[in-house]
N, C-alpha and C positions, 0 to 999 in steps of 0.2 A: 489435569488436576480437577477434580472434583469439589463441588461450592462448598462441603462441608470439610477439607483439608485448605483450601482457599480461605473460608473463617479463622480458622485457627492457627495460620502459619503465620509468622514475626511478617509484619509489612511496613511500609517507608510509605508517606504521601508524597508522588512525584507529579512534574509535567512530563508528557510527551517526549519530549528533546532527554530528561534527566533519565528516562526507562531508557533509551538508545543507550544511553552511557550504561548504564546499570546495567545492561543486557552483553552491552561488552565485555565491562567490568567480568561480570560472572562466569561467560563463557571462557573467556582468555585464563580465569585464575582456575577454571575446572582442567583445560585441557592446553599444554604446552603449546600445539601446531596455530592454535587460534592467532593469527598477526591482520596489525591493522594498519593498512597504509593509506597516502592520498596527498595531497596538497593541502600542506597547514596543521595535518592531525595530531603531530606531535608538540611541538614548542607555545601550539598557539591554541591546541586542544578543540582544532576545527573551526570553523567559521561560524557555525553556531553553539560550537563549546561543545560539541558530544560527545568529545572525546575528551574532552579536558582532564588531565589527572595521570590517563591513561603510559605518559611516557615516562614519568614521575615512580608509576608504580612497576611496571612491564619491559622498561628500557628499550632502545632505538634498535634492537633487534629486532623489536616485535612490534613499535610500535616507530612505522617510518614514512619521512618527511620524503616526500618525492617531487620531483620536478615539474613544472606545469605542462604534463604531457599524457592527456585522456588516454591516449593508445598503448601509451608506455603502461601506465601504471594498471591496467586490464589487462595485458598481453603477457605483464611480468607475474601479474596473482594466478594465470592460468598456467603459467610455467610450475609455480609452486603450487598448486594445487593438484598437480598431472604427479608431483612426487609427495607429497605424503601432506603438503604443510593446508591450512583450512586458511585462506585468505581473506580480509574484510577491505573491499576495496572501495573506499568513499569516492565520489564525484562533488565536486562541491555544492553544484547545482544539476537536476535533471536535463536541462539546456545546453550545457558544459559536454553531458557525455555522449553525442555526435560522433564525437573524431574517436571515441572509443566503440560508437555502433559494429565497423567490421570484425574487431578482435569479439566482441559479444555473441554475433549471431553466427560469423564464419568458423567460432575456434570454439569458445566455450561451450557453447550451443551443442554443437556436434563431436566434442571429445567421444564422449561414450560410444557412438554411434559410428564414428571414423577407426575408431581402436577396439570395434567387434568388443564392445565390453573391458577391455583391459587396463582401461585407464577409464577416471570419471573426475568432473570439474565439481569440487565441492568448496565451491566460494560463493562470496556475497558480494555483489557489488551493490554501495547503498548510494541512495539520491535524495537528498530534500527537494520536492515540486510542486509544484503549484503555486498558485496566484492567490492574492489579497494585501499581500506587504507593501505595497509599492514600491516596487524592485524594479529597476532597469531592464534594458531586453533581453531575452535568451536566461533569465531569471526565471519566469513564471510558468515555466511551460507542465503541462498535462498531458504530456505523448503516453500512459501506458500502453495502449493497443499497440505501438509499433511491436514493444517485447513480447506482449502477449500472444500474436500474432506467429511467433517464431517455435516452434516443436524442441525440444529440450530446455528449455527456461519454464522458471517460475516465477508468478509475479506477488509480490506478496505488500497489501497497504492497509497498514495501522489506523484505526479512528481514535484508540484509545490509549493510556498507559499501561494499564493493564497488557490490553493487546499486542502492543509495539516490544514491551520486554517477551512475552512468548514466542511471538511471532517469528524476534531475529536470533530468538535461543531455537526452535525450528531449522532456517534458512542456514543457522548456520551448521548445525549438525546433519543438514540435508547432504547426499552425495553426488551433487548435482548444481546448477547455478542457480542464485535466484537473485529476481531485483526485486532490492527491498524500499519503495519509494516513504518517503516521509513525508507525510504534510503539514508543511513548514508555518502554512496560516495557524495550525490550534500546538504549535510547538511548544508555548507558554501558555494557551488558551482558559485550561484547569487542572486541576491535580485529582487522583484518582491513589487507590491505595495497590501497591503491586508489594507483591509478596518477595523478602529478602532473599531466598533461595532461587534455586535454576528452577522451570517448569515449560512445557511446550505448549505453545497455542499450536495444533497440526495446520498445517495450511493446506488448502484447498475444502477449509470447514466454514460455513457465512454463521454469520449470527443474527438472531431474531431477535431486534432492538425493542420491539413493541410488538405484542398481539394484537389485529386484527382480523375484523371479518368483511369487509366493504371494497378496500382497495389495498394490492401489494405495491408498497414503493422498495425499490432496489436502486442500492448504493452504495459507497466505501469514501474512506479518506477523510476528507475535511467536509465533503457533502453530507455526512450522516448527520452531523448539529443542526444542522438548516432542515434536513430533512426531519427529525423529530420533533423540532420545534415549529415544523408546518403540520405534524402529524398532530400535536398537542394542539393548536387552536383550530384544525378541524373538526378535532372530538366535540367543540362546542356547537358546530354545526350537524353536529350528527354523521359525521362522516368519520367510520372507523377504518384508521391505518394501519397496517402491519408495515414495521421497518424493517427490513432484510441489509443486514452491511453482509458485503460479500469478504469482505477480508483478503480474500485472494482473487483474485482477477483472472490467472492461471494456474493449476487447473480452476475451471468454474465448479463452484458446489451445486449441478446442475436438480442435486436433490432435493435440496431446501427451494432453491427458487422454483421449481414446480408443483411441491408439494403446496407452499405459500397460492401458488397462482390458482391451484385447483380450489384451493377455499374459498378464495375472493370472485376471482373472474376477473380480474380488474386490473392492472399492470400500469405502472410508472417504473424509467428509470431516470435515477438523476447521476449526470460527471459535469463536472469541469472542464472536461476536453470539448475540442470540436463537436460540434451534431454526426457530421459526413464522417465515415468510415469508423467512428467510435465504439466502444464498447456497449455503449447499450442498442446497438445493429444487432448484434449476435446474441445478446440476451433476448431477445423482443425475438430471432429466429428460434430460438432454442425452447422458449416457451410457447410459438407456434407448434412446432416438430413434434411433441409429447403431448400438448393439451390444446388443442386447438380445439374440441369441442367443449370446453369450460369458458370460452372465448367471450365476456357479457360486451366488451366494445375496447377500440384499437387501441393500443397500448402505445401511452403518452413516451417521448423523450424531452429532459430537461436536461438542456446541456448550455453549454456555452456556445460561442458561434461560430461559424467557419470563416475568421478573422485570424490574423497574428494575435497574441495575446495583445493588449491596447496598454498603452501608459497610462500612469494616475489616472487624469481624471476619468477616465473611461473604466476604469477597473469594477467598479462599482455595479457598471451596466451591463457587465458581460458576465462574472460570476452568477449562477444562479442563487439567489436567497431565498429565504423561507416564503414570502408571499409570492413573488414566481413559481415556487413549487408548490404551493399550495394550490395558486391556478391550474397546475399542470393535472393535481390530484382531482380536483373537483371536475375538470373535462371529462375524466374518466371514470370517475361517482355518476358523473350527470348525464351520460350518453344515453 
């Protein structure tokens, strides 16, 4: 969709959580196969309501309450997705879908590939993750790299309303699996205007949140507000930021994030996940591997620690915030 049909198409001010509904909403009333199942999705309209409405309007064929059994409810979307039906399989928390990890990467993962082409998994399995709520354990968790990590999946993380309605209008029209992780911190955080009708955000596309020419910070999820709003009181020090949200985590938009680095010289990434084996390893290699002679000094990681995620009162200390990443940006201005 183009900014100037994005002007002028009928829009709704949502949060975050309200575009997940609305993105359902739309898809399920475009297209019959669209079903959405999970624990709580129907009667209780999800555990953060994102589905709420949805069995009211779509009925318990389409939109259905299942058992507390991760592997069940993954194992049964890939059965109906192998025959015609486009499945929406919620987890209630990213922590929760563990015991659904083997049906993920052993079956969905590899339908296309194990069936020489003849069959393909075009489901969504979604997750709200991450930390900041003060949620109990196995709540907060930030694993995307596990999925990312795995060859036939797609990873795909919303910062915006806007983005989160195209994104799972995308994933789910894709023919193939994709996680579509939510972050459940900016779920209510502000509203943004998303457009009434269907439109695709394509995944595997980043977006450039901010021009600059000083230092590139790379990021997705619930890190992008901290991160812009570390990039906004840098300006006052003369340090110009470019924001890159990568949107999709897998595939990587390896073009924006090199094209951004060759400008700068300069490289931050910031996650929420662990430092050790995360996502920004492979970003910091991949912008080695193409531009390593635009290279002006070592490109920062902000991340969280290689801890469990911590309870309350530690939540605080382990999320990276805006003046943590700020430091991280100005180590790398300042080399």
């Amino acid at each position: 969709m183009s900014q100037q049909q994005r002007e002028t198409e009928q829009t709704q001010s949502l949060t975050l959580v309200q575009a997940v509904r609305d993105g359902l909403y739309t898809e399920m009333s475009r297209d019959d196969d669209v079903v959405v199942m999970g624990e709580d999705v129907g009667e209780n309209g999800g555990v953060f309501r994102a589905t709420q409405g949805l069995l009211d309007e779509f009925g318990d064929q389409r939109v259905i309450d299942t058992p507390l059994a991760e592997a069940g409810i993954v194992g049964t979307g890939i059965g109906m997705a192998a025959y015609g039906l486009r499945p929406v399989a919620e987890m209630q928390f990213l922590g929760f879908a563990y015991p659904a990890f083997d049906q993920i990467v052993s079956h969905a993962a590899r339908l296309r590939a194990r069936s020489n082409g003849r069959y393909t998994c075009p489901m969504v399995v979604r997750a709200p993750y991450g930390g900041g709520i003060r949620a109990p354990e196995h709540h907060s968790e930030s694993t995307e790299a596990l999925f990312a990590h795995h060859p036939g999946l797609k990873v795909a993380i919303p910062s915006t309303p806007y983005d989160t309605k195209g994104l799972l209008t995308a994933a789910i029209r894709d023919p193939d699996p994709v996680i579509f992780l939510e972050p459940k911190l900016i779920y209510r955080a502000f509203r943004e205007d998303v457009p009434e009708g269907s439109y695709e955000v394509p995944l595997g596309e980043a977006a450039v949140r901010r021009e600059g020419s000083d230092v590139s910070a790379y990021t997705w999820g619930a890190m992008t507000r901290p991160t812009m709003e570390a990039a906004e009181d840098l300006a006052e020090e003369g340090i110009d930021v470019e924001v890159v949200d990568l949107r999709t985590v897998s595939p990587l938009d390896e073009e924006t994030i090199i094209d951004s680095f060759e400008k700068t010289g300069r490289g931050v990434v910031v996650h929420e996940a662990p430092k050790s084996g995360g996502l920004a390893g492979e970003i910091t290699a991949t912008i080695q591997e193409h531009s390593l002679l635009y290279q002006e000094a070592p490109i920062t990681r902000v991340t969280g620690f290689d801890v469990p995620f911590p309870l309350h009162a530690l939540e605080d200390y382990y999320m990276p915030e805006s003046a943590r990443i700020a430091d991280g940006i100005r180590d790398a201005a300042e080399f």
